[in-house]
C-alpha positions in Angstrom: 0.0 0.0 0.0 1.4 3.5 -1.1 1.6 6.6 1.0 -1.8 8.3 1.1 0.5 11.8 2.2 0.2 14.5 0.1 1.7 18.1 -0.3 -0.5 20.7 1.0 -3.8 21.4 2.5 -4.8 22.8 -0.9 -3.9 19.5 -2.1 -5.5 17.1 0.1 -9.2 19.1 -0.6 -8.8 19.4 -4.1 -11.8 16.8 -4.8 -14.3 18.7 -2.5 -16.9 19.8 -5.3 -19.7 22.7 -5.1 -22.4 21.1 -3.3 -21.0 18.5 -1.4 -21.7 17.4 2.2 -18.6 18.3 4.5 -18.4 17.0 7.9 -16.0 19.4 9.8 -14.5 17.8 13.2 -14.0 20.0 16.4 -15.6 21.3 19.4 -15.0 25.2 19.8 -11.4 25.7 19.0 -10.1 22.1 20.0 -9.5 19.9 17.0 -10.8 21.9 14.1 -9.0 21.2 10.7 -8.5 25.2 10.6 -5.4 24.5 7.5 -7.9 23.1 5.3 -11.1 24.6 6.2 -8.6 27.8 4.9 -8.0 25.6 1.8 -11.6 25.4 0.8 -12.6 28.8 1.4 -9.5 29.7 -0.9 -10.7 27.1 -3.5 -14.2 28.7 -4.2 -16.6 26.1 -3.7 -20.3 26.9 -2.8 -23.6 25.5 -1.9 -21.9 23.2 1.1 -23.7 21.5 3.4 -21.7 21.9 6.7 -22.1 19.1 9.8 -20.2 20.3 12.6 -20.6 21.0 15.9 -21.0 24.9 15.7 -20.7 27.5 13.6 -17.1 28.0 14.3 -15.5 30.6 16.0 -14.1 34.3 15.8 -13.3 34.5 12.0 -11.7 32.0 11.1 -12.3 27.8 10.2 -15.9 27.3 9.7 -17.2 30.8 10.5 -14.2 32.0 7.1 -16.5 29.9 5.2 -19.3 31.0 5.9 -18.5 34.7 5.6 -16.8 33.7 2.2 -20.2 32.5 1.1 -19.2 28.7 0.6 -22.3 27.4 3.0 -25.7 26.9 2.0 -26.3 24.9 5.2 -25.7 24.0 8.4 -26.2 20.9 10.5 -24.8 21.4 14.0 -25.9 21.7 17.9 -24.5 25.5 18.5 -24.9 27.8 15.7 -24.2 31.3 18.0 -21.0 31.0 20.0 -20.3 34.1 22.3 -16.8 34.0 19.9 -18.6 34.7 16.7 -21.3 37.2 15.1 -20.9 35.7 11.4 -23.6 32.9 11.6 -26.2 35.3 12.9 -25.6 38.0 10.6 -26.1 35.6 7.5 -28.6 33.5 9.1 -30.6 37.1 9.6 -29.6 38.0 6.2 -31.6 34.6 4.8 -28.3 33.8 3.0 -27.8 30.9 5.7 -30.2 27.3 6.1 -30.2 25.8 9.6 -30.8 22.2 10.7 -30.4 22.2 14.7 -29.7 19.3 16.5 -29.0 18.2 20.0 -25.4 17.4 20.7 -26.0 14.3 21.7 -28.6 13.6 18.4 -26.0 15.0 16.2 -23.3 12.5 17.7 -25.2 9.3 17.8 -26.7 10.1 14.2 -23.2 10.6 12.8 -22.0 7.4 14.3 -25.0 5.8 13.2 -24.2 6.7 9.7 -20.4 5.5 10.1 -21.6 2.2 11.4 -24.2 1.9 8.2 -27.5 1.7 10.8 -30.9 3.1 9.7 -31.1 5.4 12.5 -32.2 5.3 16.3 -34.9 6.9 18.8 -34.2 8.5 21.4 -36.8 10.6 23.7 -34.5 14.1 23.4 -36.7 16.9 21.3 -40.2 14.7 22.1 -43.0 17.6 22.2 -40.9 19.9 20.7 -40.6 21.8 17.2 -37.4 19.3 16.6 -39.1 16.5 16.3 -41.9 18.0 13.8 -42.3 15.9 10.7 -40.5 13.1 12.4 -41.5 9.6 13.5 -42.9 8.9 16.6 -43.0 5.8 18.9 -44.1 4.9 21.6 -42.2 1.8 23.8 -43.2 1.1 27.2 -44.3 4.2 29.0 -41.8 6.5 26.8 -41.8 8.5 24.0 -39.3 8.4 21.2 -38.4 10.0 17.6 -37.1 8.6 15.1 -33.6 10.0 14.3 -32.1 9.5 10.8 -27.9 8.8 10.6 -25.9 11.6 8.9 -23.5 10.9 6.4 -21.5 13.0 3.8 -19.3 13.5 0.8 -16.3 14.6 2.6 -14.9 14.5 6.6 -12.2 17.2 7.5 -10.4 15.9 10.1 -7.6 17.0 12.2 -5.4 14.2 13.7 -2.5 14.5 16.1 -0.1 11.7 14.6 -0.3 9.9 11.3 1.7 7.1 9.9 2.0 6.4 6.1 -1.1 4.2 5.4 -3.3 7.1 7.1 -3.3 5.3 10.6 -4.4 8.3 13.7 -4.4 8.9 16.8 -5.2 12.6 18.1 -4.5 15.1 21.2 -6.5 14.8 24.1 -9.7 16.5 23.6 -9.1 17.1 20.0 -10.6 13.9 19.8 -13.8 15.0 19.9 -16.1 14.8 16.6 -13.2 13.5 14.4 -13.0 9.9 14.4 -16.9 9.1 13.9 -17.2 11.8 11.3 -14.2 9.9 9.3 -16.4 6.9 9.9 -19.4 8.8 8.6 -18.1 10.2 5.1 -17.3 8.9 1.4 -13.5 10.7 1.8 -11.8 11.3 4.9 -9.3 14.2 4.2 -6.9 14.4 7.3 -4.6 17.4 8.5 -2.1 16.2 11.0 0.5 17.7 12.9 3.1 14.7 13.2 3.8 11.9 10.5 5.7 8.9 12.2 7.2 5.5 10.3 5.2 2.8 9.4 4.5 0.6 12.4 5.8 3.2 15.0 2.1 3.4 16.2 0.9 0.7 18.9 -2.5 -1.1 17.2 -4.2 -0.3 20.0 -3.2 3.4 20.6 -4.9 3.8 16.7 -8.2 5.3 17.0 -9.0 6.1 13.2 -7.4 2.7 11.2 -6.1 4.4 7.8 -8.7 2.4 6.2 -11.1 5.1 6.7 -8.4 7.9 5.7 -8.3 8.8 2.1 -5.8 11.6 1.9 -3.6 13.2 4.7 -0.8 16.6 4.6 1.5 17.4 7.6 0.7 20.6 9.0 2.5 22.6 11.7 
């Protein structure tokens, strides 16, 4: 098996088309992919349906593309971080959708899409304008929706250490959204800040096995 490294950030998104479903990993400012979030504002793609968390942060990652006009969507659980005014003044503006969904709802449905399951129920968002239009059941003396799993064109991803065949592992907290959002997507395009020999990574430290990883660059 080759080397799935590449050159550059601007590189390793080169196949994101206008359109396309991106899954962006990160929780506020740990773990975001920020190097190629840049890459793909610089690239000009538009009409992107965004699954992240939030609706990034300050100016830059997700929050760049926004302003930059790549988004037609958003799926995430916190659109309006104290950080960042950019999602409200476009969501205001009507130049922004919005799907909202519970942290917890937007995890379990992303993994449910990595693990290829038709969905789940759970009882969060029962009685409430979430779960309009969405399948109810009732089992024992609970309420439940129906939730659908979430999968996409692309995952961003930002790893800690990489090996040649696309092998991860990430920092701490940085964890976060990453691995089941690699899971989750058709492409996995990785930036990572540490590139180690082939077989200097313990099988079990790996969280995201480089079968998952399509393309990777080395980023400071």
């Amino acid at each position: 098996m080759k080397s799935k490294q590449v050159g550059s950030p601007e590189e390793t998104i080169s196949e994101v088309f206008d359109g396309a479903v991106v899954m962006i990993g990160g929780f506020g400012r740990s773990g975001v992919p920020e190097r190629l979030t840049d890459a793909v504002s610089a690239s000009g793609v538009t009409n992107l349906t965004i699954v992240s968390n939030n609706a990034g942060t300050g100016e830059t990652g997700i929050a760049r593309l926004l302003r930059e006009g790549c988004v037609a969507k958003i799926i995430c659980s916190y659109p309006r971080p104290a950080e960042s005014g950019v999602f409200k003044e476009m969501f205001d503006a009507g130049r922004l959708a919005l799907d909202l969904v519970p942290q917890g709802t937007l995890a379990e449905r992303i993994r449910c899409g990595g693990a290829g399951l038709g969905g789940f129920l759970t009882p969060t968002g029962v009685g409430t304008e979430l779960a309009e239009g969405k399948q109810t059941m009732r089992i024992e003396d609970r309420d439940y929706v129906l939730e659908m799993p979430l999968r996409a064109d692309f995952a961003l991803v930002k790893a800690h250490t990489v090996d040649p065949w696309g092998n991860l592992t990430f920092r701490k907290a940085a964890r976060n959204f990453n691995p089941i959002m690699a899971m989750a997507s058709k492409r996995t395009l990785v930036q990572a800040t540490e590139l180690v020999p082939l077989g200097a990574l313990e099988p079990e430290n790996i969280i995201t096995p480089g079968v998952y990883v399509d393309r990777f660059c080395i980023c400071s």
